[in-house]
C-alpha positions as CSV (number, residue, x, y, z in Angstrom):
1,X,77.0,128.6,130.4
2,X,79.9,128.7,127.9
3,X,78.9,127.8,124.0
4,X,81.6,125.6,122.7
5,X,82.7,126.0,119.4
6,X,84.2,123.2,118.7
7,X,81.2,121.7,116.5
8,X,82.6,124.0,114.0
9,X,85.4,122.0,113.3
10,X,85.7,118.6,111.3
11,X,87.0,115.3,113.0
12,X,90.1,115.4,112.1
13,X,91.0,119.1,113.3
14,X,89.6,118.2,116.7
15,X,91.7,115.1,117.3
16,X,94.8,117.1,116.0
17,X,94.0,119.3,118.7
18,X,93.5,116.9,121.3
19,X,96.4,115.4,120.6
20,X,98.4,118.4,120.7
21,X,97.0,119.8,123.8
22,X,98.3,115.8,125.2
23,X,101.6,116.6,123.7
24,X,102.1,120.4,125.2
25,X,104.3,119.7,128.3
26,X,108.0,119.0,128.3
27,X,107.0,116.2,131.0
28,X,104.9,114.3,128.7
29,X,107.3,114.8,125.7
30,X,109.9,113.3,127.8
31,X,107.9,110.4,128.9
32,X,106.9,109.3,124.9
33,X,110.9,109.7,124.4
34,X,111.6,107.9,127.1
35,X,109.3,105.1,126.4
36,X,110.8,105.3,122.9
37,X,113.9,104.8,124.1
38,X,112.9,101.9,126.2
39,X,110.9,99.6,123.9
40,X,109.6,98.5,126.5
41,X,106.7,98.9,129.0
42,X,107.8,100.4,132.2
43,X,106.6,100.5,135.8
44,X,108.2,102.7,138.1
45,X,111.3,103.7,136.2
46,X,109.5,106.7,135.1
47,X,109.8,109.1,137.9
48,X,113.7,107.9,138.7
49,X,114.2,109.3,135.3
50,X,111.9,112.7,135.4
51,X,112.6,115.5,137.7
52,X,109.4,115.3,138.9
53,X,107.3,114.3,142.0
54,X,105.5,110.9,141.2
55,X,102.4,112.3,141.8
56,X,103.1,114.5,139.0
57,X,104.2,112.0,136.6
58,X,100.7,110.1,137.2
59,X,99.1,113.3,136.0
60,X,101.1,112.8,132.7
61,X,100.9,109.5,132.7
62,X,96.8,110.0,132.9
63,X,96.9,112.9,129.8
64,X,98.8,110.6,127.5
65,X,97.0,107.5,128.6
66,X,93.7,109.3,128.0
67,X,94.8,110.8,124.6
68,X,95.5,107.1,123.6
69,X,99.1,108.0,123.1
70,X,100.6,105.5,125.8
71,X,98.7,102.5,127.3
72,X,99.0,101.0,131.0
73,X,98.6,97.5,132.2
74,X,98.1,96.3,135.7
75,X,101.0,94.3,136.9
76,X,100.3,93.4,140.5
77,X,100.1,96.6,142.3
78,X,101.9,98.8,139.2
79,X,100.9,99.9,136.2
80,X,103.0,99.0,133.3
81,X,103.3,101.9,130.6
82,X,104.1,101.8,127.0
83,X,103.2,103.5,123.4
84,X,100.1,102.6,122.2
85,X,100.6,101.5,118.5
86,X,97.5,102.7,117.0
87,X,97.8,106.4,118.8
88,X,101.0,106.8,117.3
89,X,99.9,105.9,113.8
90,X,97.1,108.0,114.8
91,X,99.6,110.9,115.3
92,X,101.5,110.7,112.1
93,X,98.2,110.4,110.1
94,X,97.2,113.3,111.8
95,X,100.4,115.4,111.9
96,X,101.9,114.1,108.6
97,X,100.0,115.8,106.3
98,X,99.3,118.8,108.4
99,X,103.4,119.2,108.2
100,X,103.5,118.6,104.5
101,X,100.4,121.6,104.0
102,X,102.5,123.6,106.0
103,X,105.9,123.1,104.7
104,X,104.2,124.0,101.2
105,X,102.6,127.0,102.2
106,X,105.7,128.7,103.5
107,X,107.8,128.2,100.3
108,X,105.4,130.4,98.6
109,X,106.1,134.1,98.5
110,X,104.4,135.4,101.2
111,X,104.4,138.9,102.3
């Protein structure tokens, strides 16, 4: 049985992490734009746009949605998507600050 590691690390790093791993596919970078783009909650617009199957898309759709990046609502027999407000704010709490700490570091000299 595998020993995870991940106890090691503070809240924050892990939910950085998570959020990144959500993040890691052109498909689901797309999909945030997209949704973005739209305002708007969409149902099956999605995989007209995406060159993907729309058993694919789900898959996204699932990853982001379980990251709390997007959020679905039942609409009859669809699922509405959209952003989800607070996983957003979550991201730029997260991310803002890890970007600033890095910016920083690399204006020093360094090797």
């Amino acid at each position: 049985m595998a020993i995870t590691k991940a106890k090691l690390f503070d809240t924050d790093q892990k939910r950085t992490a998570e959020l990144m791993k959500a993040l890691g596919h052109p498909a689901r970078i797309a999909i945030i734009e997209l949704l973005a783009e739209r305002e708007t909650c969409i149902c099956g617009d999605i995989t007209e746009e995406l060159p993907l199957a729309q058993s694919t898309v789900s898959q996204h759709l699932k990853a982001l949605k379980t990251a709390g990046i997007i959020k679905g609502e039942i609409n009859g027999v669809r699922v509405c998507y959209c952003l989800d407000e607070e996983g957003i704010k979550e991201i730029k709490d997260l991310f803002s600050p890890l970007v600033e700490n890095l910016t920083t570091a690399t204006e020093k000299d360094c090797c």
